[in-house]
C-alpha positions as a Markdown table, in Angstrom:
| # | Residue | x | y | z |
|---|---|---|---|---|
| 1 | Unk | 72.8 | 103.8 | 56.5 |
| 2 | Unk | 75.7 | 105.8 | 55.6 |
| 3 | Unk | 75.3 | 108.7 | 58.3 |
| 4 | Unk | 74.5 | 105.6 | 61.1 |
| 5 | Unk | 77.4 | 103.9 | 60.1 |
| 6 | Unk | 79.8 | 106.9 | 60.4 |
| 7 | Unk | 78.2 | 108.3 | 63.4 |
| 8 | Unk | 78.6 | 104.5 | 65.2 |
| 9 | Unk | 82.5 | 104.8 | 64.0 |
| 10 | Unk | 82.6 | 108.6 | 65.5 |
| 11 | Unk | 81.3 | 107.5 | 68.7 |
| 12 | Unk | 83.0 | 104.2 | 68.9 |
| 13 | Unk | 86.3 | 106.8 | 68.8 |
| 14 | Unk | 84.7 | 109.3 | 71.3 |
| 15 | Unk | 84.2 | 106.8 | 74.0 |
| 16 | Unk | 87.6 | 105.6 | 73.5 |
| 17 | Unk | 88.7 | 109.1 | 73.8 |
| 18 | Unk | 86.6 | 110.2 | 76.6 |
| 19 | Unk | 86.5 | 106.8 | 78.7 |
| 20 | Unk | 89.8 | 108.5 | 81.0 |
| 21 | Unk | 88.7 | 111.7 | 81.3 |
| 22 | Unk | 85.4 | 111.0 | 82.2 |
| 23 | Unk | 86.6 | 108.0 | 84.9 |
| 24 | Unk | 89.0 | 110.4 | 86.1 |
| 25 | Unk | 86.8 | 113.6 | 86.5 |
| 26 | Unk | 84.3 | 111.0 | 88.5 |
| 27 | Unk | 86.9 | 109.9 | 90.5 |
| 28 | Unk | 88.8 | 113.3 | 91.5 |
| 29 | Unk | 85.0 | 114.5 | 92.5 |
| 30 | Unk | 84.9 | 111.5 | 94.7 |
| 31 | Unk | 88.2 | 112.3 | 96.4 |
| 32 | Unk | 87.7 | 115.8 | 96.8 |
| 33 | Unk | 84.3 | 114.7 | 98.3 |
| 34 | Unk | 86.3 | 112.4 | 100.9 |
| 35 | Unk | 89.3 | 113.7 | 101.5 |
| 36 | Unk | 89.5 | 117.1 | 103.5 |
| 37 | Unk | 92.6 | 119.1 | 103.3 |
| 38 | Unk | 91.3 | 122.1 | 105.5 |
| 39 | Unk | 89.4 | 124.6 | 103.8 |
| 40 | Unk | 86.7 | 124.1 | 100.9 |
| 41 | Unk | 89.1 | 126.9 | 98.8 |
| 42 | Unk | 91.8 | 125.1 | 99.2 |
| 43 | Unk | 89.9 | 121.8 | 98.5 |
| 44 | Unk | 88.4 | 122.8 | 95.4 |
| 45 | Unk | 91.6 | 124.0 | 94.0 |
| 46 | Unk | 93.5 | 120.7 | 95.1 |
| 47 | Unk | 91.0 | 119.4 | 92.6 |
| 48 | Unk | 90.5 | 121.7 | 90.1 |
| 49 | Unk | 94.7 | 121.4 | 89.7 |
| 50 | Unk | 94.2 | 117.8 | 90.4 |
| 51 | Unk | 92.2 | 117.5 | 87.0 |
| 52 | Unk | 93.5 | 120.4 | 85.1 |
| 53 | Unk | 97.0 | 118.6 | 85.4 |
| 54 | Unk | 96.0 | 115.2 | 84.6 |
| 55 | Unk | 94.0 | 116.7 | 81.3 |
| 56 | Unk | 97.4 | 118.6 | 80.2 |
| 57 | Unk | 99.3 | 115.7 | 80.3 |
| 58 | Unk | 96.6 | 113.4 | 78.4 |
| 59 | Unk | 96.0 | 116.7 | 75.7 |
| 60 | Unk | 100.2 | 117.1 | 75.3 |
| 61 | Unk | 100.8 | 113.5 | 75.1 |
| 62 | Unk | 98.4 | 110.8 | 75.5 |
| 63 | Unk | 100.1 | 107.8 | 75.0 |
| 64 | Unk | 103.3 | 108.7 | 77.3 |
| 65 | Unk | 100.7 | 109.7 | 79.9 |
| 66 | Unk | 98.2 | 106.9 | 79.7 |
| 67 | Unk | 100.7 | 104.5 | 82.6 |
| 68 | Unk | 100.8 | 107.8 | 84.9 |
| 69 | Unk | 96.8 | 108.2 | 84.3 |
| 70 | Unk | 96.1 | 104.9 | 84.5 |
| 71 | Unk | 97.6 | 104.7 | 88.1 |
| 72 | Unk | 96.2 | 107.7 | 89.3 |
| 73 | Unk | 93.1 | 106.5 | 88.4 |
| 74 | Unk | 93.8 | 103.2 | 90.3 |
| 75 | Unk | 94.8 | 105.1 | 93.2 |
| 76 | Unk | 92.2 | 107.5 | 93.3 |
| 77 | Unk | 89.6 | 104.8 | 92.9 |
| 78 | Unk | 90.9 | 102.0 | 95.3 |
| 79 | Unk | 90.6 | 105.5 | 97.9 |
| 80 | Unk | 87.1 | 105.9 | 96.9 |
| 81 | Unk | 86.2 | 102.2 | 97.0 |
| 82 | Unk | 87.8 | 102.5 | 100.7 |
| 83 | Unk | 86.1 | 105.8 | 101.5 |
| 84 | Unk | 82.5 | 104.3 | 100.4 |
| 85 | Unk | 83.0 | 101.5 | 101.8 |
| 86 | Unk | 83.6 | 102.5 | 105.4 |
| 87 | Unk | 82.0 | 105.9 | 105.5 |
| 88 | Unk | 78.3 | 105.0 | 104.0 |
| 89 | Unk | 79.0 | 100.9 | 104.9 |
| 90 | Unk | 78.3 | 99.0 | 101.7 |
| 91 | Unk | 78.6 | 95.4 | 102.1 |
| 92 | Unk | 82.0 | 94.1 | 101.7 |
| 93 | Unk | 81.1 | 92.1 | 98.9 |
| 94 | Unk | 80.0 | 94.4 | 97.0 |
| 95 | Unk | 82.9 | 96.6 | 97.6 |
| 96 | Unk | 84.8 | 93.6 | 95.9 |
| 97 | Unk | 82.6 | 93.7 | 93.5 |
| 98 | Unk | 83.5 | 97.0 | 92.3 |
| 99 | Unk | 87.6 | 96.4 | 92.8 |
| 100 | Unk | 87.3 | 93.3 | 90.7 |
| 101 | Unk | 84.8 | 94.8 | 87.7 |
| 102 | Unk | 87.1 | 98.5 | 88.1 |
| 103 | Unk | 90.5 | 96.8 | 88.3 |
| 104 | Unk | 89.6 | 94.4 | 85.1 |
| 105 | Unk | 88.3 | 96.8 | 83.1 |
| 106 | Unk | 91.4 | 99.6 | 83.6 |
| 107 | Unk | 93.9 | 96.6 | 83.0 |
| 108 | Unk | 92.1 | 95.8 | 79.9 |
| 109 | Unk | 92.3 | 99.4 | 78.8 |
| 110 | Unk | 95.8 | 99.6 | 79.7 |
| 111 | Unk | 96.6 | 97.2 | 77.8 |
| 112 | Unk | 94.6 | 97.9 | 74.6 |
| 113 | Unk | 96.1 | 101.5 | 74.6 |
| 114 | Unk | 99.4 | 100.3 | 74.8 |
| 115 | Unk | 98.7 | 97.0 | 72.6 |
| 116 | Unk | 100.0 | 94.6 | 74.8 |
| 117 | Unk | 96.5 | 92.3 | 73.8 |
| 118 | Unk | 98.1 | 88.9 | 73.9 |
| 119 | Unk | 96.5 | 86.8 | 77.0 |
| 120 | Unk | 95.2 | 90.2 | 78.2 |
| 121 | Unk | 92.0 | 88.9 | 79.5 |
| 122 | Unk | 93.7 | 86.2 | 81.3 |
| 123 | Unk | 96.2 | 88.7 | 83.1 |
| 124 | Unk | 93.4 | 91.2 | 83.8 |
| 125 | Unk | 91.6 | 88.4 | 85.2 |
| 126 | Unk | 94.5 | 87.1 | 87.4 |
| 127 | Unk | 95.6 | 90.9 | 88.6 |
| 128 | Unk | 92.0 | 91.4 | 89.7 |
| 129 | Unk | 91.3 | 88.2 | 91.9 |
| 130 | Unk | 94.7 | 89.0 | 93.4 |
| 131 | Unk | 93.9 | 92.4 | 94.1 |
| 132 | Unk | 90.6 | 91.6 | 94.9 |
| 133 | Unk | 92.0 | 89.5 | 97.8 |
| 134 | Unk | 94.6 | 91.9 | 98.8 |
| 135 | Unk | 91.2 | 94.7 | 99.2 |
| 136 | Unk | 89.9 | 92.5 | 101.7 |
| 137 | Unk | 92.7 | 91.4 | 103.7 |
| 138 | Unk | 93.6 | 95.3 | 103.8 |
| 139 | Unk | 89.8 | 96.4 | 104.8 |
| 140 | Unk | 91.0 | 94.9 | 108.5 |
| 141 | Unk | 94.3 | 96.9 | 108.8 |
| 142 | Unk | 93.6 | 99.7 | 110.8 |
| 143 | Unk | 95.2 | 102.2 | 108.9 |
| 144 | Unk | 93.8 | 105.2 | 106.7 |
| 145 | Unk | 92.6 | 104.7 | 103.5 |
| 146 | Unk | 94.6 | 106.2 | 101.3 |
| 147 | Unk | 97.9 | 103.7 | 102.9 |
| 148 | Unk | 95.8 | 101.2 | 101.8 |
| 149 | Unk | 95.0 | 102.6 | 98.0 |
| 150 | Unk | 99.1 | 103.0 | 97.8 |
| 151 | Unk | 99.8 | 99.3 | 98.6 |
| 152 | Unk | 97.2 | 98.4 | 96.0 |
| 153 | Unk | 98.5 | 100.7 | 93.4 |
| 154 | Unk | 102.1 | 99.4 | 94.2 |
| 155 | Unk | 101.1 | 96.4 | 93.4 |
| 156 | Unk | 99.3 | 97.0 | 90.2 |
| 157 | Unk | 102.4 | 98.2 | 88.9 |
| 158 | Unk | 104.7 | 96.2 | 90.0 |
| 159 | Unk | 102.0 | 93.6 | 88.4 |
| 160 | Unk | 102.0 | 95.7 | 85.2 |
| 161 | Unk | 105.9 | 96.1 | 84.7 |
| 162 | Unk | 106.4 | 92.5 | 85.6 |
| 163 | Unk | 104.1 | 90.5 | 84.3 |
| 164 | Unk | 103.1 | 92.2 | 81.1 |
| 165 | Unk | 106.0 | 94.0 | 80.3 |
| 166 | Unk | 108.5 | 91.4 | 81.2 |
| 167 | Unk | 110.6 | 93.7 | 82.4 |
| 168 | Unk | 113.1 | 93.0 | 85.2 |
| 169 | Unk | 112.1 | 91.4 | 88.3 |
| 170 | Unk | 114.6 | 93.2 | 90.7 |
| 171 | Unk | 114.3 | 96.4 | 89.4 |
| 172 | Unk | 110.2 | 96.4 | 90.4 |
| 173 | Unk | 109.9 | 94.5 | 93.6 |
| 174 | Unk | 113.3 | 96.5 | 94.7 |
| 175 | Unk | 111.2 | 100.1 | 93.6 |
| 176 | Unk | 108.0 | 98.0 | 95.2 |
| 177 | Unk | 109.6 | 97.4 | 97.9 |
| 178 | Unk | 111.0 | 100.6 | 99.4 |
| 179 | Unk | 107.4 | 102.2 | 98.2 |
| 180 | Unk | 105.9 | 99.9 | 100.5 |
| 181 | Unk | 108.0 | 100.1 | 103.2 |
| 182 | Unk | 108.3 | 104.2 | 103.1 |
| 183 | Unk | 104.3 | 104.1 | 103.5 |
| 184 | Unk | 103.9 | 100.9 | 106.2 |
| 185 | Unk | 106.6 | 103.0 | 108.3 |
| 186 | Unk | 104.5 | 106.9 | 107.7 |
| 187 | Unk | 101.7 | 105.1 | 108.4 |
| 188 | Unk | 99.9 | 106.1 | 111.2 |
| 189 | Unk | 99.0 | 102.8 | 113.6 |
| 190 | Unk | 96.5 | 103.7 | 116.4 |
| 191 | Unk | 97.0 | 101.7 | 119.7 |
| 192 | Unk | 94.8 | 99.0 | 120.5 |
C-alpha cells in the first residue's frame, strides 16, 4: 500500500512535470509537419532548435518560462488546429471542439502553475467560448493560418495580463493593438 501510494504521488508529479514538454514536443511535430520552410534539412533543424530552445528555457527556469511556453504552445496549436482543419477538412465543429477543450485546459494550467486559482474555471471557461468564437469567425478570413494563430494568441494574452492579472488595461490593448495591426497589414490578402 505503501509502494502504490508513493508511486501514485511520483507520477501525479511526473505528469505535472511532463504535461508541457510532451504538449509541446506534439505540437512542434505538428508544425514542422505543416509548415514548409524549403528544405527537409532546414525543416528538421527549425524544429529540432524549435524544441531544444523551448526545453532550455523550461530546464533553466521553469516558472519564469512557463507564460513564454504557454503562448508558444497556444500559438503553435491554434496553427495546427488551422492546418488540420483545412488541409485534411475536419468538420468545423469539431475543430471547435478542440480550441475550446485545448484553450481551457492550457488556461487552467497557466494558472495553477502560476497560482492564480481563484475563479479560474470561470475565466478558463469565459476565455475559451470567446476564443472559440473568435476561431470561427477567423476560419472565413482568407488569410494564412499562422495570421490567424497570432490574432488568437494576442488575444490570449492580452486576456491573460488583463483579466487575471489585473494589470493595466492600456498598457495590453496598446501592445495588443500594434501586434495586431503589424500582422493585419503583413498579411498577405489575395484578390477576390
Amino acid at each position: 500500500m505503501i509502494s502504490w501510494s508513493s508511486w501514485a504521488r511520483i507520477s501525479k508529479n511526473l505528469t505535472k512535470e511532463l504535461f508541457l514538454p510532451l504538449l509541446l514536443f506534439v505540437l512542434i511535430v505538428l508544425f514542422w509537419y505543416f509548415k514548409g520552410l524549403g528544405s527537409g534539412a532546414l525543416n528538421n533543424l527549425f524544429a529540432l532548435f524549435l524544441f531544444l530552445g523551448a526545453m532550455l528555457f523550461y530546464v533553466k527556469d521553469r516558472a519564469q518560462s512557463l507564460d513564454f511556453l504557454i503562448f508558444l504552445s497556444i500559438f503553435l496549436g491554434f496553427f495546427n488546429l488551422y492546418n488540420l482543419q483545412f488541409i485534411f477538412l475536419i468538420p468545423g465543429f469539431l475543430a471547435e471542439i478542440f480550441v475550446f477543450i485545448f484553450t481551457f485546459l492550457l488556461f487552467v494550467y497557466l494558472s495553477y502553475e502560476k497560482k492564480y486559482l481563484k475563479n479560474s474555471p470561470l475565466a478558463a471557461l469565459g476565455l475559451s467560448v470567446c476564443l472559440l468564437e473568435i476561431f470561427f469567425v477567423l476560419s472565413f478570413w482568407p488569410t494564412n493560418p499562422m495570421s490567424k494563430s497570432f490574432v488568437l494568441t494576442t488575444i490570449f494574452f492580452s486576456f491573460w495580463h488583463i483579466i487575471v492579472l489585473k494589470e493595466k488595461i492600456i498598457n495590453y490593448l496598446a501592445i495588443s493593438g500594434i501586434a495586431l495591426v503589424l500582422v493585419l497589414a503583413t498579411t498577405r490578402w489575395p484578390l477576390i
